[in-house]
C-alpha positions, 0 to 999 in steps of 0.5 A: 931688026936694028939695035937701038943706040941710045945715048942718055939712057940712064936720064928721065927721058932716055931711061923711058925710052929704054924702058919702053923699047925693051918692054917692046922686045927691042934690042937696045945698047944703052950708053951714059956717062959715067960722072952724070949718073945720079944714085937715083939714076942707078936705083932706077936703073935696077927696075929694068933688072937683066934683059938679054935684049940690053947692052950698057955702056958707061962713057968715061971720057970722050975717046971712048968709042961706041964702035967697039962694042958695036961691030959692024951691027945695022943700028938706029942711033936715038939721041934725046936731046931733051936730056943733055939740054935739060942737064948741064954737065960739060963732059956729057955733053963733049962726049956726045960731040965727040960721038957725033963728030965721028959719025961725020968721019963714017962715010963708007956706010950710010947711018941712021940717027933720030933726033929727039928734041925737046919741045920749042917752048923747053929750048934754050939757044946756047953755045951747045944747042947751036953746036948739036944744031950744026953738027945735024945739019952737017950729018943730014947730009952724009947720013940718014937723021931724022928729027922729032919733037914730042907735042908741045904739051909735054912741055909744061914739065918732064915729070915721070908720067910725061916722060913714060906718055912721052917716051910711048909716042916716040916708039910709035913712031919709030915703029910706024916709020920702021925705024927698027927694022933692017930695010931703012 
């Protein structure tokens, strides 16, 4: 089985999707970044309380890499997007870059990243959104990304039972394409 990668996880819809993937019995590496979690965020994060299935990692500023603590894992990489679009703080959003700009430098192995976008209704075309669209574009054609928009009726509002709906769809989906598992 592949670890899942999950950056944001301690924001509204990567803390479903966590949620949910360790609910599944899924092995997840949990990464944020420090400045951009609210106290709420962190009570919220006590609800998931110990599982051996997670690891967590703060990103501080934008060297610090996910490779150290990942060594060589066969992983699936999920970036919600949702999140960074919906939240602007400058170095959250430069540390996700850096991370996606050393995915461009891995060319020895063929990594696998899904995308999770909000729905077209909910984005904004900013400098950012065009950035993280450019940079997709160049990974597809080094590594495996997959792209997924939840339906367009989760876009009246992100609250917590539309994230929890949300974020089930996305899982499914996962394990209906076999995203998690060693062979893709």
């Amino acid at each position: 089985m592949k670890t899942a990668v999950l950056f944001g996880a301690c924001q509204p819809f990567g803390f479903e999707l966590c949620s949910q993937l360790l609910e599944k019995g899924y092995d997840v590496c949990a990464i944020d970044h420090s400045e951009w979690i609210t106290d709420e965020q962190e009570e919220n994060w006590l609800l998931i309380g110990r599982n051996a299935n997670l690891r967590y990692m703060e990103l501080e500023n934008s060297e610090d890499s996910i490779q150290q603590i990942l060594n060589g894992e066969h992983c699936l990489y999920i970036i919600p997007t949702v999140d960074y679009l919906k939240r602007s703080n400058i170095n959250a959003r430069n540390q996700l870059i850096f991370q996606l700009e050393r995915f461009s430098e891995r060319t020895k192995t063929k990594e696998s990243l899904f995308v999770i976008h909000p729905p077209v209704t909910e984005r904004k075309q900013t400098s950012f959104a065009r950035k993280l669209n450019g940079l997709f574009e160049a990974l597809k054609k080094i590594h495996n990304v997959m792209e997924y928009c939840p339906s367009d009726a989760y876009a009246s509002g992100f609250h917590e039972n539309i994230l929890s709906d949300a974020a089930k769809e996305v899982v499914t989906l996962m394990e209906k394409q076999k995203l998690l598992e060693n062979n893709n």
